[in-house]
C-alpha positions as CSV (number, residue, x, y, z in Angstrom):
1,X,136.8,113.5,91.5
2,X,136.4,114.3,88.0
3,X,132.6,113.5,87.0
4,X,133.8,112.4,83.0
5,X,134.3,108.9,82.8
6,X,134.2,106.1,80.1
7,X,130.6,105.2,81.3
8,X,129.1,109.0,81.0
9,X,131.0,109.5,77.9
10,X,128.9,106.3,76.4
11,X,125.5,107.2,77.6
12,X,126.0,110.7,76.3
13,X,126.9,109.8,73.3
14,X,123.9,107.5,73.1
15,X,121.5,110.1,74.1
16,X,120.6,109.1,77.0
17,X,119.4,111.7,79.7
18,X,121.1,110.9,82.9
19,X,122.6,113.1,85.9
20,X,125.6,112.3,87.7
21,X,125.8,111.8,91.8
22,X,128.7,111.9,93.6
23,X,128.9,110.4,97.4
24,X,131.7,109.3,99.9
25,X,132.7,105.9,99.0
26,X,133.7,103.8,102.2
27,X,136.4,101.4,101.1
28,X,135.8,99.0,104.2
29,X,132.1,98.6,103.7
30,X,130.8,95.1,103.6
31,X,128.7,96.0,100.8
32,X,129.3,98.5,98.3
33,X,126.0,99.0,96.7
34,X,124.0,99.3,100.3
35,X,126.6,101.9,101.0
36,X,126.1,104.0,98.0
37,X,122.4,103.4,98.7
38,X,122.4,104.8,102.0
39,X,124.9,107.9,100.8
40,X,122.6,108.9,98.6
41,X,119.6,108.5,100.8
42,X,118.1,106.3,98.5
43,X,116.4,103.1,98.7
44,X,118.3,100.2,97.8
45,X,116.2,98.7,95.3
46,X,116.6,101.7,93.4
47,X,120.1,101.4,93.5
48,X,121.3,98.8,91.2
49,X,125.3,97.6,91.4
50,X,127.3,96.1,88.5
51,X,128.5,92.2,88.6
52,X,130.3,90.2,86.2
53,X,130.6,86.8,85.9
54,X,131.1,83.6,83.9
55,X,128.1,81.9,82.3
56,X,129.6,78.6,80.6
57,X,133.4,79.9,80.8
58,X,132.2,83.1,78.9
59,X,132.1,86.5,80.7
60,X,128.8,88.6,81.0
61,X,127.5,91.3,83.0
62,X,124.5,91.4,85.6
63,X,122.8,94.9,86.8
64,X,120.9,93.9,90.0
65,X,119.3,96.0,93.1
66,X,121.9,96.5,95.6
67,X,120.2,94.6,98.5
68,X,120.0,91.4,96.5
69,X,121.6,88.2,95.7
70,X,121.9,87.2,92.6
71,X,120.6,83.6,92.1
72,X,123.4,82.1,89.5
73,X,120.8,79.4,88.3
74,X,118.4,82.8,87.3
75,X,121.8,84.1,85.7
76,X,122.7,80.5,83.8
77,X,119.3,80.2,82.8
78,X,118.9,84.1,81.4
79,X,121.9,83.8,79.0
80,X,120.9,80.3,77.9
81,X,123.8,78.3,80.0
82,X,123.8,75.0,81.9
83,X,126.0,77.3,85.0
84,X,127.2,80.3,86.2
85,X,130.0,81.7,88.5
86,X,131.0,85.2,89.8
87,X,134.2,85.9,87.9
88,X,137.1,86.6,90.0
89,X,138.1,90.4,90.9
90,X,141.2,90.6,88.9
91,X,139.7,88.9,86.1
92,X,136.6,91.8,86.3
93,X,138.6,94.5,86.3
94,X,141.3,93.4,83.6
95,X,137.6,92.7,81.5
96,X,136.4,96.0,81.9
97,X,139.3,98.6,82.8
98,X,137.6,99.8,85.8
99,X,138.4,98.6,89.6
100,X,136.1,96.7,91.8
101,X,133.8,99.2,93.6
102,X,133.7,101.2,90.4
103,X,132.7,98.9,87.7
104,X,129.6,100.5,85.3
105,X,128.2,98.6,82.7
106,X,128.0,101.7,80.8
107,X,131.6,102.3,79.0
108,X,134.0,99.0,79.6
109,X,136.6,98.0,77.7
110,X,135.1,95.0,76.1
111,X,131.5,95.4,76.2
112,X,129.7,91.8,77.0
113,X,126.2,90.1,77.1
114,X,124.6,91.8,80.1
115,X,121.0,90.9,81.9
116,X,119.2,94.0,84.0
117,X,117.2,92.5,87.0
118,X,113.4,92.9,85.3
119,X,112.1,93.7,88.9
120,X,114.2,97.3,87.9
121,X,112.3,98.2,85.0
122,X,109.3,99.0,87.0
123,X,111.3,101.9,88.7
124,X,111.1,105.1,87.4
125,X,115.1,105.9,87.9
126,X,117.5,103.9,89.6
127,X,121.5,104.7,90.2
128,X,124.0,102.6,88.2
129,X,127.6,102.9,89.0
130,X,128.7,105.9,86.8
131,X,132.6,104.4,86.3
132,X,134.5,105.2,89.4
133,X,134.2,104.5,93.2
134,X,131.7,107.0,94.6
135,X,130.3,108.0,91.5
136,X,126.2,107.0,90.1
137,X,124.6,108.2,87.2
138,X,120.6,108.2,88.0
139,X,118.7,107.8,84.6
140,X,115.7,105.3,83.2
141,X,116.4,102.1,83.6
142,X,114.7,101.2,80.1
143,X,117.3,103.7,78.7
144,X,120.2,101.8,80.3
145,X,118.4,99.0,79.5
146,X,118.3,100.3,75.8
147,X,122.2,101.7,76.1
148,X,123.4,98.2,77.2
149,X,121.9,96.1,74.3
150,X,120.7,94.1,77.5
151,X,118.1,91.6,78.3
152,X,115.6,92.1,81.1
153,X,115.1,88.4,83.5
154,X,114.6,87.6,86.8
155,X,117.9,87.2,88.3
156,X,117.5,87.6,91.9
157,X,117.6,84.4,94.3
């Protein structure tokens, strides 16, 4: 597994100081960012995963802690939109280059509008999908945060 993607590539070259965590990704698993969590032997607040979806027919990104939902009203309502939908698989990965199970908002093809979960910021360093399936970069989340252009709201149900 080669530990150089489009997503490490982008937060080196914006500085940021992050390190990269490999761990057995389990295709079958009901949900991916619990499984990474419990790989790395972390806990699953402090490891966020990587959502995109459709806030008035227009696509954004949502960084969230793996063991919660995301409430699309929260999501709507953070990007100043009457609704919100989770786009469609295909659609995510055609949006971003990178598969399901390996999408980072760090790196994608066409960068979007994307909210952190501001419960996240309070953590010291959390794991963000690093580009590929079984790959996390663990860095500040104010410095993703910073790296993404992205605003902080509540966006858990």
């Amino acid at each position: 597994m080669s530990k150089t993607t489009r997503a490490t590539q982008m937060l080196s070259k914006a500085g940021v100081t992050f390190s990269v965590h490999a761990y057995d990704y389990d295709p079958n698993a009901e949900r991916v960012g619990l499984q990474a969590a419990e790989a790395l032997d972390e806990d699953p607040s402090r490891v966020l995963k990587t959502l995109m979806a459709e806030v008035d027919g227009k696509p954004v990104c949502c960084v969230v802690p793996s063991d919660r939902e995301v409430s699309m009203k929260k999501l709507a309502a953070a990007f100043g939109g009457k609704s919100a939908a989770m786009m469609k698989p295909a659609d995510a990965e055609r949006l971003t280059s990178y598969h399901v199970g390996g999408i980072s908002p760090f790196g994608q093809k066409k960068q979007v509008p994307t909210a952190i979960e501001e419960a996240a910021l309070a953590e010291v360093q959390v794991y963000i999908n690093g580009g590929q399936r079984g790959l996390q970069v663990r860095l500040a989340p104010r410095d993703a945060q910073t790296a993404l252009k992205a605003i902080a709201a509540p966006l858990i149900a």
